[in-house]
Structure formats: C-alpha cells, structure tokens
C-alpha positions as CSV (number, residue, x, y, z in Angstrom):
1,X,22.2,158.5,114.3
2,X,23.8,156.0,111.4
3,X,27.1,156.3,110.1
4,X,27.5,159.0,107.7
5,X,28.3,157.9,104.3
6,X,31.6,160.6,104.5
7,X,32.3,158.8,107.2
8,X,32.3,155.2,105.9
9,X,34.5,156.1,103.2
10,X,36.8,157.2,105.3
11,X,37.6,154.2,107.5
12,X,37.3,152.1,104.2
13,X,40.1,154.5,102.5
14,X,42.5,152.5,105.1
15,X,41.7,149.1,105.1
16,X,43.8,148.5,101.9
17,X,46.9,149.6,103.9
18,X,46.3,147.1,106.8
19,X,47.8,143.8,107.1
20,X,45.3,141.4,108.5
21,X,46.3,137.4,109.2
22,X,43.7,134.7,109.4
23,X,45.0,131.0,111.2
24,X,42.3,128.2,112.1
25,X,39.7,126.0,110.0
26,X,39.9,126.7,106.6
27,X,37.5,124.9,104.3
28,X,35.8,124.8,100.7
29,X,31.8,125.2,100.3
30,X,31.1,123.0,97.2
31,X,27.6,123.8,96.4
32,X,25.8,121.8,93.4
33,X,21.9,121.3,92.1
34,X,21.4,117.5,92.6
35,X,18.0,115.8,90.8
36,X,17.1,112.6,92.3
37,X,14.8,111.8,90.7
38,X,16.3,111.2,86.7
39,X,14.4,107.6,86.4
40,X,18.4,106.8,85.1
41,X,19.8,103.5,86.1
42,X,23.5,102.4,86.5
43,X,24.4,99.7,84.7
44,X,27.0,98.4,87.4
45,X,24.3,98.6,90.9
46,X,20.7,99.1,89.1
47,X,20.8,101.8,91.5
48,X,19.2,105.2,90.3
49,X,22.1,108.1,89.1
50,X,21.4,111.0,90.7
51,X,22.4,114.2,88.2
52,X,24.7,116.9,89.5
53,X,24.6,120.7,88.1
54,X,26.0,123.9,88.3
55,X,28.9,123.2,90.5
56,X,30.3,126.3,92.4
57,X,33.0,126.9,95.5
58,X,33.6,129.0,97.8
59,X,35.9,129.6,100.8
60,X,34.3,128.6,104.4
61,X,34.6,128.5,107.6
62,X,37.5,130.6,108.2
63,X,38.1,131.3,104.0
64,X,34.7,132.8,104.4
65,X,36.2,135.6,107.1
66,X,39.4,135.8,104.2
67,X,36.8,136.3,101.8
68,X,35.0,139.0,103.6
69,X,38.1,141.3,104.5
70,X,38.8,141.0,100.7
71,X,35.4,142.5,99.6
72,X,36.5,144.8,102.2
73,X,39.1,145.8,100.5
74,X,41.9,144.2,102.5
75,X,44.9,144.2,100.3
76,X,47.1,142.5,102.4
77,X,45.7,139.2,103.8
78,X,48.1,136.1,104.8
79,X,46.5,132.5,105.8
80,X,47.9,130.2,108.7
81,X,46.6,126.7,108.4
82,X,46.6,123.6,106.2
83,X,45.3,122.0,103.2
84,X,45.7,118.5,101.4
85,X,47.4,117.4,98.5
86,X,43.8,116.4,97.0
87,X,41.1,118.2,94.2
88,X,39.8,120.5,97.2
89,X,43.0,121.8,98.6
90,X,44.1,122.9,94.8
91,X,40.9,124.6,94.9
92,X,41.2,126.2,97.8
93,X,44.6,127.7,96.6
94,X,43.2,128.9,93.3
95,X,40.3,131.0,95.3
96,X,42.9,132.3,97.8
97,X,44.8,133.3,94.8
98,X,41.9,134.9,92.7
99,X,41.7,137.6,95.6
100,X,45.5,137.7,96.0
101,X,45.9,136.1,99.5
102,X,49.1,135.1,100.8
103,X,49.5,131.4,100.9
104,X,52.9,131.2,101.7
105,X,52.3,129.6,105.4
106,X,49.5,127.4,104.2
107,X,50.9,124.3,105.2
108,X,50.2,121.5,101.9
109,X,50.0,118.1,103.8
110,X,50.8,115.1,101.6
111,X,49.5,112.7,104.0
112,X,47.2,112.5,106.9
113,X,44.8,115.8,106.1
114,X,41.8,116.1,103.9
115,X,41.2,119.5,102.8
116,X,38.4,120.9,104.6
117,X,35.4,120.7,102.7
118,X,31.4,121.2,102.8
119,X,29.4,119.4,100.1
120,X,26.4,121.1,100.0
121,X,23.8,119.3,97.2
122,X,20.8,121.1,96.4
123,X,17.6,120.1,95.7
124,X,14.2,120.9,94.8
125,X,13.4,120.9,98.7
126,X,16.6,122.9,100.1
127,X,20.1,121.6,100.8
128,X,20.2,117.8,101.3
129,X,22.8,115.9,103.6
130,X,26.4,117.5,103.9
131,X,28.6,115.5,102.7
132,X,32.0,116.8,104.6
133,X,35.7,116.0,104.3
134,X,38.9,116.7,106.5
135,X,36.4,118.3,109.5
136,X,37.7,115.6,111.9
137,X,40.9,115.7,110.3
138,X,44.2,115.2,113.2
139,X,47.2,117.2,113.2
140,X,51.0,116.3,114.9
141,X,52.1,118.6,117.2
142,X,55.2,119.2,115.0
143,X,53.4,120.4,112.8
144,X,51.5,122.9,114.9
145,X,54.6,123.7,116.1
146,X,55.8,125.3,112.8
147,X,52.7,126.8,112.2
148,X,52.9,128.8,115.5
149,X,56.6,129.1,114.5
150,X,55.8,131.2,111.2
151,X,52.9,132.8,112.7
152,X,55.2,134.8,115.8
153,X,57.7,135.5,112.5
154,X,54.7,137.2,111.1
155,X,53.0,138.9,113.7
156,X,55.5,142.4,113.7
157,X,54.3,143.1,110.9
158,X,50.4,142.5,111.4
159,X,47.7,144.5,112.0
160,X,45.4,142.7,112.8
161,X,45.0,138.8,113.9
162,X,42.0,136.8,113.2
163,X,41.6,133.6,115.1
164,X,38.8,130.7,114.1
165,X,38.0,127.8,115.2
166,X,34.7,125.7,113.6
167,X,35.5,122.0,113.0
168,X,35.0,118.9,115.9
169,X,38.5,118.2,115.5
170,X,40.1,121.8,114.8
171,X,43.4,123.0,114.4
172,X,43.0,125.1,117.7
173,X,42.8,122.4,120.2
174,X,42.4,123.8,123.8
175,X,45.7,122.7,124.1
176,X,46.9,124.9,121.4
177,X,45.0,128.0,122.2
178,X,46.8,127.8,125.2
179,X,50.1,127.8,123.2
180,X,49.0,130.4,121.2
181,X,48.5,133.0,123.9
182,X,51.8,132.8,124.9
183,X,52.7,134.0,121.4
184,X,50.0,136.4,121.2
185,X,51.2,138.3,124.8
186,X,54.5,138.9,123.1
187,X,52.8,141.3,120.4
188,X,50.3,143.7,122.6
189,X,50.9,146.5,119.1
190,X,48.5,144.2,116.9
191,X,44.7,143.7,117.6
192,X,43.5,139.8,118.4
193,X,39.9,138.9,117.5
194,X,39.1,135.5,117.5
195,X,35.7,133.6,116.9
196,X,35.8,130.0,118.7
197,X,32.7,127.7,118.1
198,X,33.9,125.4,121.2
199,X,36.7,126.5,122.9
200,X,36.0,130.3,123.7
201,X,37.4,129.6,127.4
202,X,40.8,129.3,126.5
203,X,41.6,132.2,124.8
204,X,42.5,135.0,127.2
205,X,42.4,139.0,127.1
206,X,41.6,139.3,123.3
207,X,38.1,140.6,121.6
208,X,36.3,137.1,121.7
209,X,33.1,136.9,119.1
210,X,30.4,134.7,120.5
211,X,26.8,134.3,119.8
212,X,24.0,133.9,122.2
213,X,24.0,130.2,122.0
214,X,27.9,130.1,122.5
215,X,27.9,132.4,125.1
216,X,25.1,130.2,126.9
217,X,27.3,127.0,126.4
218,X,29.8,129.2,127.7
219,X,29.0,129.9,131.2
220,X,26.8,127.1,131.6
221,X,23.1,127.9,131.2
222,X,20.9,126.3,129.3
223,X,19.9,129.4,127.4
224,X,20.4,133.0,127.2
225,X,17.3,135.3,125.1
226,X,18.9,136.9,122.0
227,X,16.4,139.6,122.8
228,X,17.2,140.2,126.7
229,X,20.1,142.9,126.7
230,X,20.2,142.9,130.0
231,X,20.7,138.9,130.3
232,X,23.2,139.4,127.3
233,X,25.2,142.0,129.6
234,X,25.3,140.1,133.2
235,X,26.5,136.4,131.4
236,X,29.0,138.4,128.8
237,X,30.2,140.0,132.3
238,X,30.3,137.0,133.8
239,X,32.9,135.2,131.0
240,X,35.3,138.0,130.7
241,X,35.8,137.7,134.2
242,X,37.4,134.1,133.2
243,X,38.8,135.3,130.2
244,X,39.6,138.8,130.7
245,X,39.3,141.0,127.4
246,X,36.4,142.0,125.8
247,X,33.9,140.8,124.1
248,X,31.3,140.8,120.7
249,X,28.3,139.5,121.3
250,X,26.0,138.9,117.9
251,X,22.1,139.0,118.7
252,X,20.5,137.9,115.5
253,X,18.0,140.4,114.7
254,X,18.6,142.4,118.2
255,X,21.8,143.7,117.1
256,X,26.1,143.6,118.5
257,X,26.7,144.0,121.3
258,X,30.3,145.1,122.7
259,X,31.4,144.7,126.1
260,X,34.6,145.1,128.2
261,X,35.3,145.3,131.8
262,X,34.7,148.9,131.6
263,X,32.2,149.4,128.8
264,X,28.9,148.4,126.9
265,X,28.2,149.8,123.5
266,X,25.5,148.2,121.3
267,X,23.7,148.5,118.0
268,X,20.5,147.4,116.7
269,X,19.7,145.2,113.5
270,X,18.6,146.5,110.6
271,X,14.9,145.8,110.0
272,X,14.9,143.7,106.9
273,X,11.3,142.6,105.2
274,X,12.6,139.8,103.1
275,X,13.7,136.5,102.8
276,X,17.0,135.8,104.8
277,X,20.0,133.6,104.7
278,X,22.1,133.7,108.2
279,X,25.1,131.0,107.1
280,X,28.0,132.9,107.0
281,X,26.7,135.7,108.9
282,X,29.5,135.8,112.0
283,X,32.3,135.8,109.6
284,X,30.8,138.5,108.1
285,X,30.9,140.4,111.4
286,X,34.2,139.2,112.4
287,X,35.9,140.4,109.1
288,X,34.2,143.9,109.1
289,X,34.2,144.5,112.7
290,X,38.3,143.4,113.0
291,X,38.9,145.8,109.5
292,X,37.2,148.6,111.0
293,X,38.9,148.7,114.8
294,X,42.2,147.6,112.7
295,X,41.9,151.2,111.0
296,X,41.3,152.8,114.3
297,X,37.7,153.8,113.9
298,X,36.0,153.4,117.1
299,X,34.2,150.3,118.3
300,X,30.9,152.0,117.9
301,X,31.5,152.6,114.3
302,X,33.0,149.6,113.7
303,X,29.9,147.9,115.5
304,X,27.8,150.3,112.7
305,X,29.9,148.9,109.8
306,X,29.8,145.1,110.9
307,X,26.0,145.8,111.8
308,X,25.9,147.4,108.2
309,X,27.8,144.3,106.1
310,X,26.0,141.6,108.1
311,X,22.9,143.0,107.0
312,X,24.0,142.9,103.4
313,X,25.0,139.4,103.8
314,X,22.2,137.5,105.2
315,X,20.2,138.6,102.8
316,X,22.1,136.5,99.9
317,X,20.5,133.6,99.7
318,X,22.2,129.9,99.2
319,X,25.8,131.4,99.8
320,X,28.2,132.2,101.7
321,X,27.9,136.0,101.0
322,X,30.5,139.0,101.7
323,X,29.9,142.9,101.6
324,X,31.7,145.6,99.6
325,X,31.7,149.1,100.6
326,X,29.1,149.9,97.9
327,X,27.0,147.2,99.4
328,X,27.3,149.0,102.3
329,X,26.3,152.1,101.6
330,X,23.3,151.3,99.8
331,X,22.2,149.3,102.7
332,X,23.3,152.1,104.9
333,X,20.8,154.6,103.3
334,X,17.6,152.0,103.1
C-alpha cells in the first residue's frame, strides 16, 4: 500500500527543524542553447562564431543533493567543500545563498582550484561536448585538514551527514575517506549517508548509496541485472561484509532497494509513460531518502518518499530537477 498523503505531510512537517550538512564535489551546471550553424565569421580566425542563448545555472554534483533537501524543505543546510576565486565560484555562492545555505565552511581558494563546473551547450541534436572546469582540480592536505577540522566542530550539532564524491580527482580521496571515518565514529547520534561514484570501499559502517553499475564495479563483476533482486541482494550482501553498514541500492526502473546485515526492504518504480530524464536522479534519492530517515520515519517510508521524488525528478527534462512535497503528492496519487 502507498504512503498516505496524512502521512507524507507528517514526516515533511520536520524536515525544516533538521540540520543536514553536505561535504564533497560541489559544482555549477551551466547549461546554454548553442547554434552552430550562424554562417557568422570572426574577423580575427575566419573561423565560424557559434551563438550562445539562454544561459542558465544550477548547483551539481553535490549542490544538486543541497538543492534537493531545500525543495524538501530543509531549512538548515551547511556546505563543506571549496570553490575558486573565479565567475563560477561567485555563482555558486549566489545559488547557495538564494535558498539560504550556509557557506560559512566553503573554503574560497585564491589559487590552485577552479570552481567545479559542467558546461553543458545545447543544440538542435541534444547536449554537445561538456566542456568542464576544476573536475581534476588537486587539493593540499592542509587544507583538507581544516576542512575535516570545521566539519568535527560541526557535527554535534548535525542531523544528518551527507557525503559525495563524483569528480576523477575529488575532494574525498581514499585517503581521506579513511580520515574521515575516524571523525565520523566519534559522532554515532547523527545519521551518515554517503554516495561515492569511485571509492565506495572505503567508507565504513554508514548507509552507502550505490547503483547497480557501482555496486558491480564494487565487488568485481562485470555486471549485475538492475532487474535481478535476487543478484542485487547476494552482491549488496557481499560488500557490506567489507564495509559493514548498510546499504541503498537504486535499480532504475526496478525500484530501491535497502539492505543491512539483518534486513531487506525494497520498493518498486513508479510506472511512468513519458519521456524521461535520469541526470540527477541519485541526488535526488540521496537528499529525500537521508531527510526522511533524519526525521525518524522508517526506512520503508523513507524508501516510499525517495521512490516518490525520484519519480518527480526524472521526468524534468534537460535539468537537473528537485521535488517539493507538492510534487510529491501529486505524483503520489497518479
């Protein structure tokens, strides 16, 4: 049986009193409409000038999970990363800001770190070449070492922890995981979830988020069937023996699935009949699922809601797309 609507409202009546922190990979979607074909020649190179329009941003990577809890309704959101003194890293402070996230531990480099950024042109036929920024970016240890610093001066007074990982040379090197879960151990009061693209094997004895693809890379097999619980169940199994914890496995259109060394709970995806856009579409579980268990609903209601907002999300189409609660409902009773 769905989630009652009562019930939604309910667990969504808290989430504006929880305090939720977000460290890892912060970066800026830049999307614009490129035409490439304007028959307009540079003066300087004779080369053809392509024409740029309608230029909008967005938070990514892990601004996209920040952006999520706030359409949530998470009031209380503080970030734990870094950003350049360039055009993007301004940005990226002014959309933090327009949802009122705390940006007092995002670290402004003046040298040595581009702001995180995907350049997303598109055209007539789709999105053309990424142009990215700051995604192989490298980062002192010292300074590492202060972020970890303000992060354990934060954590008594956290809910919730978020903990992402997305770029080929990330702020969360395995190294640093390792670091971190030292600091984690000391605060077993706050809930951990974390959502590693690469190095899911270091973390230890939190709620790990992978996908099947991840969780293939995982444990070493060349593939594991979105669509085959059972294969889902015995690999997931066979990580958390490594990593202890528990885990959230996402299954495309064949649902979440939760497992810990003592349970399985799962839901199914809702059938949608329409054009679909997945980008984005793990944040948007990891930010509703993480608000949900941070309120204390169960994990099979939070598994509904992030089932629920995922479903909203994907089908938004050329964005990185978030769910409210009225979002949520609606979908709930479709």
């Amino acid at each position: 049986m769905p989630l009652q609507p009562t019930k939604i409202k309910q667990i969504f009546q808290k989430t504006s009193n929880l305090r939720i922190g977000v460290i890892g990979d912060f970066a800026v979607d830049f999307y614009y409409a490129i035409n490439q074909q304007t028959h307009e020649f540079s003066v300087e190179t004779s080369k053809e000038v392509f024409w740029g329009s309608k230029p909008i941003t967005s938070l990514g990577a892990a601004g996209n999970v920040v952006q999520n809890l706030a359409a949530l309704g998470v009031e209380n959101i503080q970030v734990f990363g870094c950003i350049g003194n360039d055009i993007f890293g301004r940005e990226m402070k002014h959309l933090f800001q327009n949802i009122n996230v705390d940006t007092t531990f995002l670290k402004g480099l003046s040298s040595g770190w581009d702001t995180c950024t995907y350049t997303k042109p598109m055209s007539v036929n789709g999105e053309e070449n990424r142009l990215d920024f700051g995604t192989n970016n490298a980062l002192s240890e010292e300074i590492f070492k202060q972020i970890l610093l303000d992060l354990e001066s934060a954590l008594p007074n956290l809910n919730v922890l978020i903990i992402n990982q997305q770029f080929p040379n990330p702020l969360l090197t395995p190294q640093r995981i390792q670091q971190l879960n030292s600091v984690l151990e000391k605060f077993p009061d706050c809930l951990f979830v974390a959502d590693l693209r690469a190095y899911g094997l270091h973390i230890k004895n939190i709620i790990l988020k992978v996908n099947t693809e991840e969780l293939a890379r995982l444990v070493g097999v060349l593939e594991i069937e979105e669509a085959n619980e059972i294969a889902c169940i015995m690999y997931g199994k066979a990580l958390l023996k490594q990593i202890g914890g528990s885990l959230v496995i996402t299954r495309g259109e064949h649902g979440i699935l939760y497992i810990s060394s003592d349970k399985t709970q799962s839901v199914e995806a809702l059938k949608l009949n329409t054009k679909l856009d997945t980008v984005g579409a793990g944040d948007t579980v990891v930010a509703a699922f993480s608000a949900s268990r941070g309120t204390g609903a169960t994990i099979k209601e939070s598994l509904e809601i992030a089932n629920l907002a995922a479903a909203v999300t994907v089908q938004k189409l050329h964005q990185t797309g978030t769910a409210t609660l009225e979002e949520i409902l609606e979908q709930n009773l479709n």
